[in-house]
Structure formats: structure tokens, C-alpha cells
N, CA, C and O atoms as a GROMACS GRO file, in nm:
protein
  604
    1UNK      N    1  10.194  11.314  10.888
    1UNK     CA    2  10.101  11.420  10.918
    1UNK      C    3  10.176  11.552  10.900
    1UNK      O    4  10.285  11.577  10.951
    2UNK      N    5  10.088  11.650  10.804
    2UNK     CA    6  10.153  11.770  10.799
    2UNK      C    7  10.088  11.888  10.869
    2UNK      O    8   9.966  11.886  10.855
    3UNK      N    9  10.125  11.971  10.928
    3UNK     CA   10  10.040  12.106  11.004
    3UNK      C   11  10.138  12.233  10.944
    3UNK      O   12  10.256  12.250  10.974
    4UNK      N   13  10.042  12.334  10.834
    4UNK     CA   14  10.087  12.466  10.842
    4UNK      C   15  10.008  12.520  10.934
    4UNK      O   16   9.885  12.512  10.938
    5UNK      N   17  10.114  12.607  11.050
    5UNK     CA   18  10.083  12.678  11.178
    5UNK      C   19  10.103  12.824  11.161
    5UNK      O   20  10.214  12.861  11.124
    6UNK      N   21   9.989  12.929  11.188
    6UNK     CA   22  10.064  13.050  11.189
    6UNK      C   23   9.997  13.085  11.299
    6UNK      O   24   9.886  13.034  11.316
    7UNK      N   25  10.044  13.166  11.384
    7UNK     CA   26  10.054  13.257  11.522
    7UNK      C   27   9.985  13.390  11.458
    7UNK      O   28  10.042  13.471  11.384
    8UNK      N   29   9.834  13.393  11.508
    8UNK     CA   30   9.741  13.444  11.457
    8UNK      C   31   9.704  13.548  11.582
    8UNK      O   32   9.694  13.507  11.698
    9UNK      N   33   9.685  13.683  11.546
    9UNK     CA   34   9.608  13.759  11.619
    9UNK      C   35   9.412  13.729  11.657
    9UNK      O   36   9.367  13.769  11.765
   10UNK      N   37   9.333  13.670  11.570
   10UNK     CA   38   9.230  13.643  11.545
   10UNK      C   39   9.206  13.534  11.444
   10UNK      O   40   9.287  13.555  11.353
   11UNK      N   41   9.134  13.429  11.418
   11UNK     CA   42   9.106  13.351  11.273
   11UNK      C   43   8.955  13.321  11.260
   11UNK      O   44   8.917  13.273  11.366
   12UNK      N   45   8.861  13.329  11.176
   12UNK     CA   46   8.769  13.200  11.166
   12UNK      C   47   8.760  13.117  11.069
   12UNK      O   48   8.844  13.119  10.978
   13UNK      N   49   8.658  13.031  11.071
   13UNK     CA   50   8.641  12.906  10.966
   13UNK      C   51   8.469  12.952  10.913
   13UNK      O   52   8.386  12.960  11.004
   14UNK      N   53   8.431  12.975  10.794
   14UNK     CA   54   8.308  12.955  10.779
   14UNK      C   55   8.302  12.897  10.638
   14UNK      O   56   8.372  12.913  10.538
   15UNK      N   57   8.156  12.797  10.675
   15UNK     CA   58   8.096  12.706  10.568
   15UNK      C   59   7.958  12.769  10.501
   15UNK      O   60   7.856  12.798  10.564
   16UNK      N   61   7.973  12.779  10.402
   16UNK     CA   62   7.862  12.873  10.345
   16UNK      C   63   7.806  12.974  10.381
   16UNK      O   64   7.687  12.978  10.413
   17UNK      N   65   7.905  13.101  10.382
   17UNK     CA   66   7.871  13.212  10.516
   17UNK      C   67   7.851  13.191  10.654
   17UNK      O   68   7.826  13.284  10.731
   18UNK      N   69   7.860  13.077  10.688
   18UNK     CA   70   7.811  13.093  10.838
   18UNK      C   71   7.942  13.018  10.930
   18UNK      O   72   7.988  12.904  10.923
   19UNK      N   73   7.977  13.124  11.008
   19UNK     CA   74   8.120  13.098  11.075
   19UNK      C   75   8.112  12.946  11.156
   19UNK      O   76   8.004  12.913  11.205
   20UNK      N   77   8.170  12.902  11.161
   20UNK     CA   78   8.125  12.746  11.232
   20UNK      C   79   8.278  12.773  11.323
   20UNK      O   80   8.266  12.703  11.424
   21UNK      N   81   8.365  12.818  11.326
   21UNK     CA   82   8.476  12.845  11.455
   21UNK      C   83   8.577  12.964  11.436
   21UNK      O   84   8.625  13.012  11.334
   22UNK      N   85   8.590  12.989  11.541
   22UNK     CA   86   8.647  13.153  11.564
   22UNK      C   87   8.693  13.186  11.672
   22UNK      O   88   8.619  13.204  11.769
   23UNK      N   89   8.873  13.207  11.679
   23UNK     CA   90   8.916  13.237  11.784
   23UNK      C   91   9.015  13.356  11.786
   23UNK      O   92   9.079  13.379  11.683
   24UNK      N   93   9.034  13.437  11.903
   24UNK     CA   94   9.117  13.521  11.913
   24UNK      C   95   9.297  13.516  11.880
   24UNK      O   96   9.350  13.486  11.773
   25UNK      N   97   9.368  13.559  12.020
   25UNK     CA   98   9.526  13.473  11.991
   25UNK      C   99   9.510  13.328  11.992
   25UNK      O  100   9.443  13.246  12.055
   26UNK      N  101   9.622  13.328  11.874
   26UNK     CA  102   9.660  13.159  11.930
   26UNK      C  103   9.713  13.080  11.760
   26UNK      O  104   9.808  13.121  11.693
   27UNK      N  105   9.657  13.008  11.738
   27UNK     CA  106   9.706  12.933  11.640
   27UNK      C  107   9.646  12.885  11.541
   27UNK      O  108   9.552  12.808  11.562
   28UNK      N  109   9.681  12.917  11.411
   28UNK     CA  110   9.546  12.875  11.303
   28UNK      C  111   9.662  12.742  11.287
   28UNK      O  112   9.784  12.749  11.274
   29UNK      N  113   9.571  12.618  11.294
   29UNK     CA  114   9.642  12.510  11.213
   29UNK      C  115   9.588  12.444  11.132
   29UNK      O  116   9.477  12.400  11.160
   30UNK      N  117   9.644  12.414  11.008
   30UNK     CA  118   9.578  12.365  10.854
   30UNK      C  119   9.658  12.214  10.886
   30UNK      O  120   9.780  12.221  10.871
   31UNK      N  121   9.630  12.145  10.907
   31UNK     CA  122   9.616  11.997  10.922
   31UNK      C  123   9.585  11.862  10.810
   31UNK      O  124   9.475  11.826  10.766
   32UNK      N  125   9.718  11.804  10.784
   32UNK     CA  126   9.679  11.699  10.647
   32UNK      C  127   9.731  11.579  10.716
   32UNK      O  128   9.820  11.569  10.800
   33UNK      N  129   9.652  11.487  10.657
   33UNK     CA  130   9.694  11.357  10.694
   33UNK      C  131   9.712  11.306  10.569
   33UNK      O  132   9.633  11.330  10.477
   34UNK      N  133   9.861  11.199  10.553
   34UNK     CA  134   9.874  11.122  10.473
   34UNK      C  135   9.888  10.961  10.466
   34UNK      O  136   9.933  10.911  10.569
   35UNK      N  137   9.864  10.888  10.381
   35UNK     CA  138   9.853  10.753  10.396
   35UNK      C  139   9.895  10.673  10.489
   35UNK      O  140   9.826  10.576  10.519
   36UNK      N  141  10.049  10.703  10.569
   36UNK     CA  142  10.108  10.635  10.642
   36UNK      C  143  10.064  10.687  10.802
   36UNK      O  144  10.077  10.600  10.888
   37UNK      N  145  10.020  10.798  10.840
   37UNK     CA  146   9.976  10.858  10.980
   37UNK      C  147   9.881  10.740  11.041
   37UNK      O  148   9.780  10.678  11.008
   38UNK      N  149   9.959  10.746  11.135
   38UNK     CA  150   9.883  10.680  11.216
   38UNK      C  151   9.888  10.712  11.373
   38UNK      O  152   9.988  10.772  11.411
   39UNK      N  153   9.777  10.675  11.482
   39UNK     CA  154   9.777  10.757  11.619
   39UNK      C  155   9.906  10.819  11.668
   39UNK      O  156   9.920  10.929  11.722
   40UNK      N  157  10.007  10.717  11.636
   40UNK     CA  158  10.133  10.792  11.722
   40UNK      C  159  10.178  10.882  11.665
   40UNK      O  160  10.277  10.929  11.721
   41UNK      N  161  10.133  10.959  11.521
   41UNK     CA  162  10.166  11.046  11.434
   41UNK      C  163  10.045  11.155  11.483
   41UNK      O  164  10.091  11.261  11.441
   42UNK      N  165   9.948  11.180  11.532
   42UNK     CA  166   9.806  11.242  11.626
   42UNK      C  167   9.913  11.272  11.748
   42UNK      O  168   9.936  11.392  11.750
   43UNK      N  169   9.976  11.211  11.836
   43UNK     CA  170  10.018  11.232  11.996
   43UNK      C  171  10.108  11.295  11.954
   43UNK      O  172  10.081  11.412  11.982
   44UNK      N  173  10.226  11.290  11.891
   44UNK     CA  174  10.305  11.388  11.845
   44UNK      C  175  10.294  11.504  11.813
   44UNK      O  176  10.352  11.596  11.872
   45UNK      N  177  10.208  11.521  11.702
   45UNK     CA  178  10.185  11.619  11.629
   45UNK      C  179  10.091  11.745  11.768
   45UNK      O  180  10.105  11.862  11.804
   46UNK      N  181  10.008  11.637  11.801
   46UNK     CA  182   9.903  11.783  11.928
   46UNK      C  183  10.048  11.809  12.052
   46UNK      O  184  10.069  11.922  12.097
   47UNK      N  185  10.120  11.708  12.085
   47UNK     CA  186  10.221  11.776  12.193
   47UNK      C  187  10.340  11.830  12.113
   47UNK      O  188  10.421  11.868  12.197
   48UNK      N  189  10.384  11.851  11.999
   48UNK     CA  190  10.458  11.936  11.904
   48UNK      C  191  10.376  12.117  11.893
   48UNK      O  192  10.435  12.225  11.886
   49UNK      N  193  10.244  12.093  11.895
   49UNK     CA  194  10.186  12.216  11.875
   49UNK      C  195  10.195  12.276  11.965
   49UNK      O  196  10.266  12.376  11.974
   50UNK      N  197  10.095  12.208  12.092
   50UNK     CA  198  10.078  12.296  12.212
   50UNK      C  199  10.185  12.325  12.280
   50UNK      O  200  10.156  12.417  12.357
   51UNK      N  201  10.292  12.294  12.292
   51UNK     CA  202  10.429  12.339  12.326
   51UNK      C  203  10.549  12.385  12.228
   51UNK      O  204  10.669  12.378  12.258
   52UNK      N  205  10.509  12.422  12.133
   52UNK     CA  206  10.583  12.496  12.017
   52UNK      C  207  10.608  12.572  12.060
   52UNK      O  208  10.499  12.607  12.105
   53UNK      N  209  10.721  12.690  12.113
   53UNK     CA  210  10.694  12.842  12.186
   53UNK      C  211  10.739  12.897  12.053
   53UNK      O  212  10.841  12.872  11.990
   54UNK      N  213  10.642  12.976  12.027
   54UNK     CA  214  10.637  13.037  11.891
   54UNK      C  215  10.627  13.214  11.924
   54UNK      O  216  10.680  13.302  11.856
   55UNK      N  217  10.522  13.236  12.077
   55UNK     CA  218  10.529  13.361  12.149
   55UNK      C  219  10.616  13.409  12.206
   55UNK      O  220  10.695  13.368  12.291
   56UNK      N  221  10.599  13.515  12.147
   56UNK     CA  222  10.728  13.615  12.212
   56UNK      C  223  10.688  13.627  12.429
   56UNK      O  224  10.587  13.650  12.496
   57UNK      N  225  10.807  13.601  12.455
   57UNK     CA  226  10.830  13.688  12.603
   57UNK      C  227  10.841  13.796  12.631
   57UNK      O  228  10.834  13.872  12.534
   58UNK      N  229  10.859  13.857  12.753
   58UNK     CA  230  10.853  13.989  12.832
   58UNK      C  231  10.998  14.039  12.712
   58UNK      O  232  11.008  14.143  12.647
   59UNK      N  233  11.067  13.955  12.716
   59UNK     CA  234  11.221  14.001  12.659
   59UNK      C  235  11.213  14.030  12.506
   59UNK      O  236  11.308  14.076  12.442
   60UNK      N  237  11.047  13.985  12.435
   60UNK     CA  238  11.065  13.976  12.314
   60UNK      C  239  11.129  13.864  12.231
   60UNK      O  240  11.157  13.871  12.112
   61UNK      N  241  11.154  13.723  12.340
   61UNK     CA  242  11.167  13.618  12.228
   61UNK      C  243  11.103  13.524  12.209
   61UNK      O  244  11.016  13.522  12.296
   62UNK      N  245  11.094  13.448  12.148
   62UNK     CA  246  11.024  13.360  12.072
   62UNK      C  247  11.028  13.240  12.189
   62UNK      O  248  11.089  13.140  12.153
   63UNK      N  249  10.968  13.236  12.330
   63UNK     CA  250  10.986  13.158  12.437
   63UNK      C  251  10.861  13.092  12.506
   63UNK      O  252  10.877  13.027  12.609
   64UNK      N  253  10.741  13.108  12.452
   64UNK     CA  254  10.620  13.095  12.543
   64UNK      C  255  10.557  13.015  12.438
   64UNK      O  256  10.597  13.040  12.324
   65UNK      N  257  10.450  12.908  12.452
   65UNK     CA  258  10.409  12.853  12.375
   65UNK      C  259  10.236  12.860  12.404
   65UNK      O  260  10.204  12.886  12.520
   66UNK      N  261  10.134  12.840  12.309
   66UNK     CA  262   9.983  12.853  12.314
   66UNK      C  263   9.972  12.795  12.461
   66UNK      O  264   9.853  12.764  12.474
   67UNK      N  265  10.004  12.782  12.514
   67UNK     CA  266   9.946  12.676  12.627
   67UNK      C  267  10.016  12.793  12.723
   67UNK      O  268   9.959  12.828  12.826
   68UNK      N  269  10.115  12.837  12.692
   68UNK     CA  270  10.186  12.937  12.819
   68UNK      C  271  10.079  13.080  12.832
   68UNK      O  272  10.059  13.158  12.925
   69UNK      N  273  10.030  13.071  12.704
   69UNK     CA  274  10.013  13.233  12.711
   69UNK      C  275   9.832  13.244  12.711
   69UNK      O  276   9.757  13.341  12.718
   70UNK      N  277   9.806  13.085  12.700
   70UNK     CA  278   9.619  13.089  12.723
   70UNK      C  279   9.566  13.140  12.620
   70UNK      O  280   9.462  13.205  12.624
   71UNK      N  281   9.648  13.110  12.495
   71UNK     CA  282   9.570  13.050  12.361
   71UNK      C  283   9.463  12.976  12.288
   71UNK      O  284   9.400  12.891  12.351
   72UNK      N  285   9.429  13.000  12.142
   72UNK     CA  286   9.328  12.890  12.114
   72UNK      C  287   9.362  12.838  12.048
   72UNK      O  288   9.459  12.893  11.995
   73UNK      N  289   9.328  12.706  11.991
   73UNK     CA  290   9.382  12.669  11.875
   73UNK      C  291   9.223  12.678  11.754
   73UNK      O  292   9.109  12.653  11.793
   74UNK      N  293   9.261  12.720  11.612
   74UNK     CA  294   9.168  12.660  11.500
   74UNK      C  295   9.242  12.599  11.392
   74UNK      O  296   9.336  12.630  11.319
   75UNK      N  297   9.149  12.482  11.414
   75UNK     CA  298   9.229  12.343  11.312
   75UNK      C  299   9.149  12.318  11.218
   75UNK      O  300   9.046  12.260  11.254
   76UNK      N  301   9.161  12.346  11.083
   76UNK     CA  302   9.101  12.291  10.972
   76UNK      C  303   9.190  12.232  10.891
   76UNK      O  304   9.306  12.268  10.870
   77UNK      N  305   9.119  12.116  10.835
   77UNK     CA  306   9.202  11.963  10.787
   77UNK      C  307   9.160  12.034  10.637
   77UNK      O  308   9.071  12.100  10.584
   78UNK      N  309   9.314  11.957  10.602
   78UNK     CA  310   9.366  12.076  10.445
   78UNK      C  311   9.428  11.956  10.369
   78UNK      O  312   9.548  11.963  10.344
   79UNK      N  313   9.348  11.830  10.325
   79UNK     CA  314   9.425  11.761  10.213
   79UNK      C  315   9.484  11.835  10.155
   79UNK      O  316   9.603  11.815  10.179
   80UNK      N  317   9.471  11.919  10.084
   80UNK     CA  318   9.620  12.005   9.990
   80UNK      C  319   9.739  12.008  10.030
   80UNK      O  320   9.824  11.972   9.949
   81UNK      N  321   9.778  12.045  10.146
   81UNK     CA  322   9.933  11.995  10.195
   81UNK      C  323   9.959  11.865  10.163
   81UNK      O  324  10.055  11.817  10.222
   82UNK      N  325   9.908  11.803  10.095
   82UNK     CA  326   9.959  11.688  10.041
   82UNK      C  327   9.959  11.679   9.888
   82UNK      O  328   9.959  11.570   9.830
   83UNK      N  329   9.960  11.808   9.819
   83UNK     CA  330   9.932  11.814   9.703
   83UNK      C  331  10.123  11.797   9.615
   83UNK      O  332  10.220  11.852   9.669
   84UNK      N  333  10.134  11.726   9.501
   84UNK     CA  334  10.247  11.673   9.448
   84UNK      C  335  10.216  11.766   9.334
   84UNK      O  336  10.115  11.741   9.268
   85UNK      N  337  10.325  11.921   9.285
   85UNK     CA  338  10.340  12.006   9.244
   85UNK      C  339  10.435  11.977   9.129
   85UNK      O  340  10.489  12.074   9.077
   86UNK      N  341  10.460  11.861   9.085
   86UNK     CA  342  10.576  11.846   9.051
   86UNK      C  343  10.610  11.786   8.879
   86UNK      O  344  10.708  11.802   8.805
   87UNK      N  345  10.496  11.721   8.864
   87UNK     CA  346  10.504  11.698   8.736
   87UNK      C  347  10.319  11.758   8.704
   87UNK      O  348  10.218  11.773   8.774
   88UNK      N  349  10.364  11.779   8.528
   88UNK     CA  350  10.194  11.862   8.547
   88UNK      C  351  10.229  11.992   8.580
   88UNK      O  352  10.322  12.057   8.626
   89UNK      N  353  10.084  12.008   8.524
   89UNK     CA  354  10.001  12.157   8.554
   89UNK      C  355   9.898  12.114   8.685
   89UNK      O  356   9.866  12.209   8.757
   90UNK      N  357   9.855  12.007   8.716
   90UNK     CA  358   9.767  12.005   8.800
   90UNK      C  359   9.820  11.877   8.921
   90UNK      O  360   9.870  11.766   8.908
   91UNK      N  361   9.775  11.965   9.051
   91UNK     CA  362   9.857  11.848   9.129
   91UNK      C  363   9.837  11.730   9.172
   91UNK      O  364   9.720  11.707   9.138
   92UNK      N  365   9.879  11.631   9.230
   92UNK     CA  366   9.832  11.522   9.227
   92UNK      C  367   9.800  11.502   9.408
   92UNK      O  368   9.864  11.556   9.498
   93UNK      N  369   9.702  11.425   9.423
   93UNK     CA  370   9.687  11.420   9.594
   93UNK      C  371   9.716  11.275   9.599
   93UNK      O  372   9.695  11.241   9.716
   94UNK      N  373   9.747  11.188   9.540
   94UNK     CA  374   9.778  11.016   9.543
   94UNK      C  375   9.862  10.994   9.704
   94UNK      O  376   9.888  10.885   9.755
   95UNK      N  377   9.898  11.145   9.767
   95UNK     CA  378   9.982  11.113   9.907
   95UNK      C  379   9.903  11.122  10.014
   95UNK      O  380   9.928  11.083  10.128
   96UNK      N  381   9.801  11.178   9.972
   96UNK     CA  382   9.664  11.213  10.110
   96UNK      C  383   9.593  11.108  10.114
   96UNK      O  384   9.546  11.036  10.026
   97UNK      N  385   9.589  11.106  10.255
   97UNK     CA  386   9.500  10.970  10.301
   97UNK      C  387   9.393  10.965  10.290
   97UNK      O  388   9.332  11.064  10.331
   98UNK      N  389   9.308  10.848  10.230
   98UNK     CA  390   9.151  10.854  10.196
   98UNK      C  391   9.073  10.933  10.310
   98UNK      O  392   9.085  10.945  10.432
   99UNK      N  393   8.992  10.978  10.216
   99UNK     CA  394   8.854  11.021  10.283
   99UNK      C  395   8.831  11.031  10.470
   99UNK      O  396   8.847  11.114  10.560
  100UNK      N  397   8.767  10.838  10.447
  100UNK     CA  398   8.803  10.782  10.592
  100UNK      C  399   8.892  10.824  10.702
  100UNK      O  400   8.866  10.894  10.799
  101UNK      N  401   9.016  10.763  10.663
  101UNK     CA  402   9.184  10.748  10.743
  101UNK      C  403   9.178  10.907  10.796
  101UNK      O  404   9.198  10.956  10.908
  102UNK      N  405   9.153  10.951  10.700
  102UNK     CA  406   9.161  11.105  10.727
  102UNK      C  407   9.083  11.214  10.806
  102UNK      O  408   9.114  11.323  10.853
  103UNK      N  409   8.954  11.131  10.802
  103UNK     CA  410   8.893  11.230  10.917
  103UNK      C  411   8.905  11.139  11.031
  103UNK      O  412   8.872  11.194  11.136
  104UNK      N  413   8.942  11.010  11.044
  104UNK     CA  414   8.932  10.948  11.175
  104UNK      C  415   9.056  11.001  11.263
  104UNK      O  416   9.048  10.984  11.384
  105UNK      N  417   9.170  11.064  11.209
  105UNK     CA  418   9.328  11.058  11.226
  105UNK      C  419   9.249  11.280  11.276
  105UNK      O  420   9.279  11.320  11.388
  106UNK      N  421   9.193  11.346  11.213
  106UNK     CA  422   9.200  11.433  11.177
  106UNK      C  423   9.056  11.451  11.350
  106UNK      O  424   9.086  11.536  11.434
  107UNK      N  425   8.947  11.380  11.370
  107UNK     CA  426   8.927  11.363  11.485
  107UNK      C  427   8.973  11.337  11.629
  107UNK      O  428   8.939  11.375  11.741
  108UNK      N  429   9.066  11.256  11.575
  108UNK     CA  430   9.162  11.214  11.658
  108UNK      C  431   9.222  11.356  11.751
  108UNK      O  432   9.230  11.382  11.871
  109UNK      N  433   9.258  11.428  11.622
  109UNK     CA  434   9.362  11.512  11.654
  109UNK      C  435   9.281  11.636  11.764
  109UNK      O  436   9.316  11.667  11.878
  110UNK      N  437   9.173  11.683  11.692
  110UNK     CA  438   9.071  11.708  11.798
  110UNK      C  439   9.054  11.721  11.935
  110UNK      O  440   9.079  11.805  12.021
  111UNK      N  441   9.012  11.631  11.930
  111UNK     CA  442   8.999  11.500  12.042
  111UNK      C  443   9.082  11.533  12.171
  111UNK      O  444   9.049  11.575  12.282
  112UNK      N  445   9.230  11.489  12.100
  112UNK     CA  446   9.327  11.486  12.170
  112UNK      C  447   9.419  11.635  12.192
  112UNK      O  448   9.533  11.643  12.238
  113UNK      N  449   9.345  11.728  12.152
  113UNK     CA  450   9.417  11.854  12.131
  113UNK      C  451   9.312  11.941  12.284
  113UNK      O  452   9.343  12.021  12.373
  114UNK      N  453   9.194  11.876  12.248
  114UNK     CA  454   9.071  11.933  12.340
  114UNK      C  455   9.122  11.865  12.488
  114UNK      O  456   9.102  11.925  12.593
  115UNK      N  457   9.185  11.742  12.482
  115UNK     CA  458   9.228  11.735  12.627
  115UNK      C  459   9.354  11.802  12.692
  115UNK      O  460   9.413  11.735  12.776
  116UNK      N  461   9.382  11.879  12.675
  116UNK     CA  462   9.491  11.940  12.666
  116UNK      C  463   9.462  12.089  12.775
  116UNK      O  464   9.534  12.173  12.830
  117UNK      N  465   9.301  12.058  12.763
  117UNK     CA  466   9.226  12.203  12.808
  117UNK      C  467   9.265  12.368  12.737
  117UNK      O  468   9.254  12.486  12.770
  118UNK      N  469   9.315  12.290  12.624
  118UNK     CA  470   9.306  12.493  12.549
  118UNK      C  471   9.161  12.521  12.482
  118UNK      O  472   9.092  12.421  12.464
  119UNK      N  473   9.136  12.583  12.463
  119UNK     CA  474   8.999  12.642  12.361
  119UNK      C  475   9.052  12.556  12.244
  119UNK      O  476   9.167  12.512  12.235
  120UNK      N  477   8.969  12.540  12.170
  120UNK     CA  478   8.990  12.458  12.002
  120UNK      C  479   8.878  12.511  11.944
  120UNK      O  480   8.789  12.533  12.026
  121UNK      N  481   8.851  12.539  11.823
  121UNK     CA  482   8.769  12.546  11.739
  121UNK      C  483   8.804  12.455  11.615
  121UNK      O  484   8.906  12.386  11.615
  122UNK      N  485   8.726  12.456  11.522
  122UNK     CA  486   8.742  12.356  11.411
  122UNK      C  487   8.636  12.397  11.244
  122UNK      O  488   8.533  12.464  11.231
  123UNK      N  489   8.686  12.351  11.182
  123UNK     CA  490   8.641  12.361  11.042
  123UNK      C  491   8.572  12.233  11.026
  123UNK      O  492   8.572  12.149  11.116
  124UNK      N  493   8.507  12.215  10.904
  124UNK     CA  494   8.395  12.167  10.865
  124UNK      C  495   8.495  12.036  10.791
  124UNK      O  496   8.574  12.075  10.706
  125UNK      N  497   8.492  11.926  10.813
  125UNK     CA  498   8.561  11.820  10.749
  125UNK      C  499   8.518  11.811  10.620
  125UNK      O  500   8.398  11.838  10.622
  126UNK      N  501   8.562  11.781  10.487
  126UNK     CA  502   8.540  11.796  10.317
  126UNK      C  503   8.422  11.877  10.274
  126UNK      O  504   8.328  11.845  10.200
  127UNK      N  505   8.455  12.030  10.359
  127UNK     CA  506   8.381  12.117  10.358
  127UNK      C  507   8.419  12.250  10.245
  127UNK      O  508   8.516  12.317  10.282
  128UNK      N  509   8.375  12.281  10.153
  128UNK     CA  510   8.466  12.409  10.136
  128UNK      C  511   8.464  12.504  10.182
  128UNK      O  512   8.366  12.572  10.153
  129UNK      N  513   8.551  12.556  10.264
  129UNK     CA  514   8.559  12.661  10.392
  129UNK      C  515   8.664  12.810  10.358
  129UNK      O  516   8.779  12.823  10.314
  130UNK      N  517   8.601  12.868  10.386
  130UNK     CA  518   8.637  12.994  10.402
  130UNK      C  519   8.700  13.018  10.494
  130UNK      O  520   8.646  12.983  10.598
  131UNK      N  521   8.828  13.080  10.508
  131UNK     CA  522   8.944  13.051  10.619
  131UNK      C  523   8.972  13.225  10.647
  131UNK      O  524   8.925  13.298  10.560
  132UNK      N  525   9.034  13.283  10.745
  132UNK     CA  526   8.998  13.415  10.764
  132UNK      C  527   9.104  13.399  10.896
  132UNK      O  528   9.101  13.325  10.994
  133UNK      N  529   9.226  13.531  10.840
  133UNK     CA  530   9.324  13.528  10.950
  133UNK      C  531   9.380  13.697  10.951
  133UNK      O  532   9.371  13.783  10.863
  134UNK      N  533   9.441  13.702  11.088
  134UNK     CA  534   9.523  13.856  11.108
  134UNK      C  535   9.630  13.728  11.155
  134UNK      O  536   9.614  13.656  11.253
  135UNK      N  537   9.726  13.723  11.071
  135UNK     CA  538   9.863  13.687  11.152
  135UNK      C  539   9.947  13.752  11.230
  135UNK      O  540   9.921  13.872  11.241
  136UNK      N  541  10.021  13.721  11.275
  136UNK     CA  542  10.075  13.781  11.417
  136UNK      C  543  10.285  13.753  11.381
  136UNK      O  544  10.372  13.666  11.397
  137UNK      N  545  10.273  13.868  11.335
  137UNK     CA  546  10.432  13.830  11.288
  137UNK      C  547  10.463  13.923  11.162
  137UNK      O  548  10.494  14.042  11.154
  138UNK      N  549  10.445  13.835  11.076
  138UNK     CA  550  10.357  13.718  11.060
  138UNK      C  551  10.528  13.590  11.086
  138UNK      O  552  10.646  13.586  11.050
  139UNK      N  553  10.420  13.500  11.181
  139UNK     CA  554  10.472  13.375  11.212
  139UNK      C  555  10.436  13.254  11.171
  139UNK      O  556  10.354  13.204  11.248
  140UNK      N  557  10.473  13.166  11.051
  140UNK     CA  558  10.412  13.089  10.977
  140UNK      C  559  10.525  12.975  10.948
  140UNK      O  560  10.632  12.988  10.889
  141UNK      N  561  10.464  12.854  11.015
  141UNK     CA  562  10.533  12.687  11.030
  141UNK      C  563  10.528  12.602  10.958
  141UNK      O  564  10.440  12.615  10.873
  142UNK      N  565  10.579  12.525  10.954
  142UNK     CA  566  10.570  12.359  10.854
  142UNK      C  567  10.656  12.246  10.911
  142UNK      O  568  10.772  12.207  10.897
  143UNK      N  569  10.521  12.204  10.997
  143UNK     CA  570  10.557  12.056  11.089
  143UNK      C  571  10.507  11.932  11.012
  143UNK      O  572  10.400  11.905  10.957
  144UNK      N  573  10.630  11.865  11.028
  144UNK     CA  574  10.621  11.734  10.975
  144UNK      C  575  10.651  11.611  11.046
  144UNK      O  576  10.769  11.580  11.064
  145UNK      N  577  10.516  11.508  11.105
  145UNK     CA  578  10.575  11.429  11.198
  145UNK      C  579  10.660  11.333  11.133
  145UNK      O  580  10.646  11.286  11.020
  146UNK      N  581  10.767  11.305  11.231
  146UNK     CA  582  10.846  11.213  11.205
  146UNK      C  583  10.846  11.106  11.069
  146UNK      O  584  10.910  11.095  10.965
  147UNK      N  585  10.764  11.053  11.119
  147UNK     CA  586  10.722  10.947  10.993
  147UNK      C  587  10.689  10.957  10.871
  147UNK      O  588  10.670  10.864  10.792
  148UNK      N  589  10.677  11.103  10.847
  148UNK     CA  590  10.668  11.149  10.727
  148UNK      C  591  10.764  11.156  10.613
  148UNK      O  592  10.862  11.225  10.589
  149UNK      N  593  10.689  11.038  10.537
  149UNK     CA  594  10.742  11.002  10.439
  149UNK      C  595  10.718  11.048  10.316
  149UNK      O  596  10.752  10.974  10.224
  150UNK      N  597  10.673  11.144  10.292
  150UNK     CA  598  10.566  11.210  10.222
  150UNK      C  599  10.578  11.321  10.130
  150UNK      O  600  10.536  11.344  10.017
  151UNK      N  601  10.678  11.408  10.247
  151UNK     CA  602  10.745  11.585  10.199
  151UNK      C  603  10.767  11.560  10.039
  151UNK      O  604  10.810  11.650   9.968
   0.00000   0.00000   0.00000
């Protein structure tokens, strides 16, 4: 499972003009699942996020995490982080997990991010979405769970 994270002043998600999620501070996360993810690659990945301290402290460092500072999270699932750049002009997704695997793993994450009690918003699953950010930094991540065999 891959998550690009950036530490966002504001973000939304909209599907054919019409915003479907939108949050203030906190965290835009672009979310891919690949063939091998599986739940324990979901529990990782949501307690990797919500305790990332990516926010600055009183002192100005990088010490407080979405959950310290009463953040939101918006998660839209981004097969393209699984895109293979490497041979070709055009990339190959043969590493992203079907259709299925992928929104069940990509619910999951949801799910399990919403119990956590932060705000969540979400994007439209094999939607084409319009993504909309003020970054905050700009502060911009690339988490890779463990098992990722994939990079």
C-alpha cells in the first residue's frame, strides 16, 4: 500500500463539479493499493498516518501529528501510484490491485481511519475526480507499507 500525504491548509474532492468531500487543516491522502496489500497492510498504514507528526509545535517543529492538533483527513484512492514509468512512453499499472481488492482494501482503510474519531472525507472510488489543495509547507510524503513489494 502506497499513500502520497501532504499537510494541507484546506483540500476538496469533486466528481463532476460537485464537491463530494472537503476539509480544512489536516491531510490530503492519495491512497493506492497494490496486488499484495492485504488488512495488515490497512492497520498499518491508518496508525502510520494518524500519528505521523508532520505539525509543527509551539517551538516550530515538526512534533504534533493530525490527531494532536484535531485534524481531518481527505483520502482519495489513486491507482496511479502504482504506475511503472519505466519502460515506454506509457505507464504500465500491472502493480495495482484489481478493481475489487482495491476498493475493498481502500474501504477498509476508511473504515478504519473513521474509527480513530478524526473527521475523514473521501473521493469517489474509479471516479474521475477533481482534487483541490492549499498545502501547508508545502509538506509532501511517500509511505510505503512494509510489505511493499512494489516501489
Amino acid at each position: 500500500m502506497r499513500a502520497v500525504i501532504q499537510r494541507v491548509l484546506r483540500a476538496t474532492v469533486g466528481v463532476e463539479a460537485v464537491v463530494v468531500g472537503s476539509i480544512g487543516e489536516g491531510l490530503l491522502v492519495l491512497l493506492g493499493v497494490t496486488t499484495g496489500d492485504t488488512e495488515q497492510d490497512v492497520a498499518w498504514m491508518v496508525d502510520k498516518i494518524v500519528n505521523l507528526r508532520v505539525f509543527s509545535d509551539p517551538a516550530g517543529k515538526m512534533n504534533l501529528s493530525v490527531r494532536d492538533r484535531g485534524g481531518a483527513l481527505l483520502v482519495v484512492s489513486q491507482f496511479t501510484l502504482y504506475g511503472d514509468c519505466s519502460r515506454g512512453r506509457r505507464p504500465s499499472f500491472d502493480a495495482a490491485a484489481p478493481a475489487g481488492q482495491a476498493r475493498s482494501l481502500y474501504e477498509s482503510f476508511l473504515s478504519r481511519v473513521r474509527e480513530t474519531g478524526l473527521p475523514v472525507e473521501s473521493g469517489l472510488f474509479q471516479a474521475h475526480m477533481a482534487v483541490e489543495s492549499v498545502n501547508d509547507g508545502p509538506v509532501t510524503l511517500v509511505v510505503d507499507s512494509p510489505g511493499n513489494n512494489s516501489a
